[in-house]
N, C-alpha and C positions, 0 to 999 in steps of 0.2 A: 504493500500500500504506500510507504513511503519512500520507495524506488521509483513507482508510477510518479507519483504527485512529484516527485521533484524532476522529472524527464519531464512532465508534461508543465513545468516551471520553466526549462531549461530550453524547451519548442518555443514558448512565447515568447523567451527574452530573445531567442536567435532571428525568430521571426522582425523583431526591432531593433536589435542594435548588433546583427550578423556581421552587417558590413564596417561595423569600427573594428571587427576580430583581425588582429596580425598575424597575418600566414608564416608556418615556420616559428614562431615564438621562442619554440626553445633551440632552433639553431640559431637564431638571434644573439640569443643569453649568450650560448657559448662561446659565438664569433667573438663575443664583446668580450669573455674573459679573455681570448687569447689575444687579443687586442690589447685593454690594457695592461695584460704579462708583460707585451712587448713595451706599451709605454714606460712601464714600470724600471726597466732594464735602462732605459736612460733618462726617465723623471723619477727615482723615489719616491719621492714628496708626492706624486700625483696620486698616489693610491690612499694618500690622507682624506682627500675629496669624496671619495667612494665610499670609506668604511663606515660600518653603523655605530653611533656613537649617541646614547639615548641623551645627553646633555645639549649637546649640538643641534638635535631635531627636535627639543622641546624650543632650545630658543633661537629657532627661525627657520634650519636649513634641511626644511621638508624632505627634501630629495635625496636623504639619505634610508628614506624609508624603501626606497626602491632600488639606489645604488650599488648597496650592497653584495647585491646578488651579481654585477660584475666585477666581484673582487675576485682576482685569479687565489684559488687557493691551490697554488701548484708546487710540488717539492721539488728541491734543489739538490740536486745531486754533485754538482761543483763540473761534470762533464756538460760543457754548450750542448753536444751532440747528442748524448741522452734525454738531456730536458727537451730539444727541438722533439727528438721524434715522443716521446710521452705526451707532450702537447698535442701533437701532430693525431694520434691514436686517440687521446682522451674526446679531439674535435670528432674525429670519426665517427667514433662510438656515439658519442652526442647525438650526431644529425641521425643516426641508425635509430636511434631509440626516436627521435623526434616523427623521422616519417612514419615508423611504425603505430606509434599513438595516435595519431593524426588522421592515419589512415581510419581508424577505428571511430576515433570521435569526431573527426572533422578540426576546423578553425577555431570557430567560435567554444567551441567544451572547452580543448586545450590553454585556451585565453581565459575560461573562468577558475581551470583547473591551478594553472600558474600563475593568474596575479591572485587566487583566495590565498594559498600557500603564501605568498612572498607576503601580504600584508599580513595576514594573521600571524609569522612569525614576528616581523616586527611589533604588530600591538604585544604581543606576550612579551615580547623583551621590554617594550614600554611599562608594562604595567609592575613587574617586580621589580625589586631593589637593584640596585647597580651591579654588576658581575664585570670582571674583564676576559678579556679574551672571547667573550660571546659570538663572537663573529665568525668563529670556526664552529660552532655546533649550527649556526642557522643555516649557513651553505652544507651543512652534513645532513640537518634535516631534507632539507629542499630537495638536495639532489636523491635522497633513499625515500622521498614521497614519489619524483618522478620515476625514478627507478624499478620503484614498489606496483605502481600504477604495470609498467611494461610488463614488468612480469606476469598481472595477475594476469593480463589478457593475454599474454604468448608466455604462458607455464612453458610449454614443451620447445619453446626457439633454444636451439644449441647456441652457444659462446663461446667461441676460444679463447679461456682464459690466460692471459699472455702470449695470445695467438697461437697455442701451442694446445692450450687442456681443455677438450670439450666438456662444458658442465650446461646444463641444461638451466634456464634461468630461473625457473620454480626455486631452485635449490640457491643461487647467484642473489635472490630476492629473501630468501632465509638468513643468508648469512650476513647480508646489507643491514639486516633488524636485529641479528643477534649483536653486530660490532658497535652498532649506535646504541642499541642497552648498553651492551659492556661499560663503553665512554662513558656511558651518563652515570653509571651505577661506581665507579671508581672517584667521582667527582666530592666525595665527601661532605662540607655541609653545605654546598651547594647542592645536591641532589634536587629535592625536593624544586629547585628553581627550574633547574636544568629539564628535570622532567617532566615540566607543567610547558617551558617551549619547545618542547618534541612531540607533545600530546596536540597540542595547540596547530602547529604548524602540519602534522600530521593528520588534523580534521577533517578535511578536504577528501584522503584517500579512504580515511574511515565512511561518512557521509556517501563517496560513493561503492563502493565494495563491500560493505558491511552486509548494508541488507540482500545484496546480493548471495553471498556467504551464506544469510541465514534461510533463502527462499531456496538456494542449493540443497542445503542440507534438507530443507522441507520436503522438498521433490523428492531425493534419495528414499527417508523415511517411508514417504506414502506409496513409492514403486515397489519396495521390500514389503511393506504389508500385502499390496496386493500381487503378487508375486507368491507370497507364503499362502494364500488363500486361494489361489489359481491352482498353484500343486496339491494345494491341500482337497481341491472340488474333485482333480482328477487324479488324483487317489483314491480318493471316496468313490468317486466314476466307473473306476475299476477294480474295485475288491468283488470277489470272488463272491457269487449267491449259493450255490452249489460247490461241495468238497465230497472227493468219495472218502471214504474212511478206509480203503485197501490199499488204491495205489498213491491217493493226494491228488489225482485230476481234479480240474474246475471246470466251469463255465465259461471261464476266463482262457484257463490255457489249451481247452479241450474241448469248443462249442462242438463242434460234432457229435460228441456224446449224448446220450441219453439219462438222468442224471433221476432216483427212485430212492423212496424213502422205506425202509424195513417197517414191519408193526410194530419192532421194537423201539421204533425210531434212530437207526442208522442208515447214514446214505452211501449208498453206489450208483457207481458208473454199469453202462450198461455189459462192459467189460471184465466189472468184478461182480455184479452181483449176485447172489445167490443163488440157484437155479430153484431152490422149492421153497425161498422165504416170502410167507406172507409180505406184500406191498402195496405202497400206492403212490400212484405215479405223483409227483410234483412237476 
């Protein structure tokens, strides 16, 4: 019921404001991370402008509510040629996952998908107390909600993981949720903060996947009941009305037979039965 009502929410806002959806959205995002990596390598200082800094965007400088999600969070290896091609594969992978969703949900979902995620992590970092460093768990949430989304609808899409180990992404999308607990569960008495913007920012994938999950499982249930009650009709369908008592023929496995009940009340087949015992035929 509330998977309906919110598609048949998500037809009428498409139906109105389709055409302000940007195509590609999250190859967007990515372009721009790799974009300012590279500004990054010869302004420093420029990646000051981007990061979210809840002091900053109380007094005045909005735009870091959306910024932030082009802050390259890329590691440095100290080899140029390594970081090129890790970047190079991270973009990849990115537009891979991007057309794939896209294809599924279209322009306009993916747009309501990726800016609910991007604000809702910032109002959560808004609303609790100061934290530093917060800027690496909201690009961790972000990307294991988009990531999380791919998998659920291409469970079975293989991956080569470091281009080399095929893992199938059902599993790629387990371990994405197990390592984002882990983080947040190590975090000590931040916890509690930490896990209220991973719940938050992760709203989005619950909202739509959840009740999907629970109407799955419904369907499951009620196929297995009637399943168990189909086998159970024709078994009962087929139990035996006639048993001789000599050889174990039936009606079932022996229609041919003639099938006679003694006076004593014992049954045979026309094959065992007695030749001078009182009967009558059944």
């Amino acid at each position: 019921m509330i998977h309906e009502k919110g598609n048949a929410i998500l037809n009428g806002l498409e139906q109105k404001f389709g055409k302000l959806a940007l195509p590609q959205i999250l190859r967007w995002i990515a372009s721009f991370q790799v974009l300012t990596w590279g500004l990054a390598l010869a302004f420093p200082d420029f990646l000051e402008w981007l990061s979210f800094d809840k002091a900053k965007v109380i007094s005045g400088e909005v735009w870091r509510i959306f910024t932030w999600i082009f802050y390259p969070r890329i590691p440095t290896s100290g080899s140029p040629m390594f970081d090129i091609l890790f970047v190079v594969i991270a973009l990849l992978f990115m537009f891979f996952i991007s057309d794939s969703i896209e294809s599924q949900w279209g322009e306009f979902r993916v747009n309501v998908y990726t800016v609910a995620t991007i604000v809702l992590l910032s109002l959560a970092v808004l609303i609790i107390p100061h934290i530093a460093g917060v800027g690496g768990l909201m690009t961790g949430v972000f990307f294991s909600a988009v990531f999380l989304a791919f998998a659920t609808m291409f469970p079975n899409q293989v991956i080569h993981l470091f281009a080399i180990i095929p893992i199938k992404a059902k599993w790629l999308g387990i371990a994405n949720a197990l390592l984002l607990a882990a983080s947040i569960l190590g975090t000590g008495p931040a916890l509690p903060y930490l896990a209220f913007i991973a719940l938050v920012g992760l709203a989005p994938y619950f909202l739509v996947f959840v009740p999907g999950f629970t109407s799955s499982i419904k369907q499951r249930g009620e196929a297995s009941v009637r399943k168990h009650n189909f086998d159970r009709a024709v078994s009962s369908s087929s139990e035996a009305f006639h048993t001789c008592e000599s050889c174990g023929a039936t009606d079932v496995t022996h229609p041919e037979r003639t099938f006679r009940v003694t006076a004593e009340g014992s049954e045979y087949c026309d094959n065992c039965r007695p030749p001078t015992s009182p009967e009558r035929t059944n």
